[in-house]
Each structure stands twice: as structure tokens, then as C-alpha cells.
C-alpha positions, 0 to 999 in steps of 0.5 A: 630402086636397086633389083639385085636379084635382077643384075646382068639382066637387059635394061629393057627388061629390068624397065618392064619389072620397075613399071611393074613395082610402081604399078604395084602389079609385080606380086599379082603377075607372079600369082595369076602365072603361078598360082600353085604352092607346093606341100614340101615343107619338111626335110623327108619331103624335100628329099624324097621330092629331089629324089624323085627328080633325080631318079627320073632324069640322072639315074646314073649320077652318084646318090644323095645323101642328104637333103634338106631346107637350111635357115641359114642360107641367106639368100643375098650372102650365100644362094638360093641352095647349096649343094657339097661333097663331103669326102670321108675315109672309111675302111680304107675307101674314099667316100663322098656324101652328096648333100643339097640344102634350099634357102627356107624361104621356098617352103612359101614358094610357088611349087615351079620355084622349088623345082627350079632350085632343086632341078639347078643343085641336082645338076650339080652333081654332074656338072660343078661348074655353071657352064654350057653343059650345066645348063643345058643338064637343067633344061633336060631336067626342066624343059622351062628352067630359064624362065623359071629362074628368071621368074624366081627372081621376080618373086624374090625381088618381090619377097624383097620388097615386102621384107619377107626375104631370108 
């Protein structure tokens, strides 16, 4: 079996998630540890969500201007979000619009994923490049993000498995 979400991860941890998947454990695992969902589930709740994020820990950062679910982020071609700078001229000033879209997929999510995600496109907008720095910015946004992720590939291997992925 082939745990794509998964890659670069150690064998002996990639052993304990197939032990899981052949137990057929995997799913209930994710729910006993995050049996939460979140009430995000439209495009003006996601952005006031990030928002909030935003205006608690990167005040000073440039402002978002858009912030949205995208149905079509794949999450195997593109990403779990996306984040872009879209540069206009008006009036003679160069403007950049900061914009972040999440794969739909985490409108079912459990609430701890939806943050990761937004938590890890927000960083983006000081740190462009996943680098130490970028990763120590989402570890002062959320304190557990590693596991987060790591745990947010479970769910998507899990996703996967049961062909809800996007």
C-alpha cells in the first residue's frame, strides 16, 4: 500500500500507520483524538477565521484580501491551500493583493486540520519559502502544528482510502 500523504516520513512510523490500515483502526484513532469538526463552512466564515488567526499573531504582516475554500485544489496535483500575491498597478502605485484558498475538502474536517492549514498558508505571507524560519512562524501561530500535519496526513491517507478525497 502506497501512503502518499505520507512520503519522507521514517519506516517505522510509516509500519505503525499500515498496522493501523490493516487493523482498519486508522479512522477511529483520528476521531477519539479529534472528535471536533468546525462550523467554517463558507467563504466569509473562512475569512473572518483566518483573519482572526492573523490579527492575533501577525498583526504587523501585509493585509489579506481574499480568503476562500477552492474545489479545484486537488489535493495530490496542487496542495492542501494555496496562498498568491497578485501585484496591480493602480494610479501609478504598485499594489499586492494577498489571497489564501483551502482545498474543499476541509469543510469536513476536524477544526485542529482547518487551523493547521490556514495557520501554515498565513505563514506564507512573511516567509515564502518552507524554511526554518517559516516553520518556526507556525509553531508560534500554533504551538502543535507538527503534529498537526502529520495527523492531517492521517486523515487525508484515511480520506484516501475511503475515496472521499478531493
Amino acid at each position: 500500500m502506497s501512503l502518499i500523504y505520507l512520503q519522507g516520513y521514517p519506516e517505522s512510523l510509516l509500519a505503525q500507520v499500515r498496522q493501523l490500515i490493516a487493523q482498519q483502526r486508522l479512522g477511529d484513532v483520528l476521531r477519539k483524538r479529534y472528535p471536533e469538526s468546525h462550523s467554517v463552512t463558507s467563504d466569509r466564515e473562512l475569512y473572518d477565521y483566518a483573519m482572526a488567526l492573523k490579527n492575533q499573531a501577525l498583526r504587523n504582516a501585509p493585509p489579506l484580501n481574499k480568503v476562500l475554500y477552492d474545489s479545484k485544489i486537488r489535493i495530490m496535483k496542487d496542495a492542501l491551500g494555496l496562498h498568491t500575491a497578485i501585484s496591480r498597478v493602480q494610479g501609478g502605485k504598485l499594489k499586492a493583493k494577498a489571497e489564501i484558498r483551502v482545498a474543499t475538502i476541509f469543510k469536513q474536517a476536524p477544526g485542529a486540520f482547518l487551523r493547521m492549514i490556514v495557520v501554515h498558508e498565513l505563514a506564507h505571507i512573511k516567509e515564502k519559502a518552507h524554511n526554518k524560519a517559516f516553520y518556526q512562524l507556525c509553531c508560534h501561530m500554533e504551538p502543535q502544528y507538527h503534529q498537526l500535519e502529520f495527523d492531517t496526513r492521517l486523515w487525508l491517507t484515511e480520506q484516501a482510502l475511503h475515496g472521499r478525497e478531493s
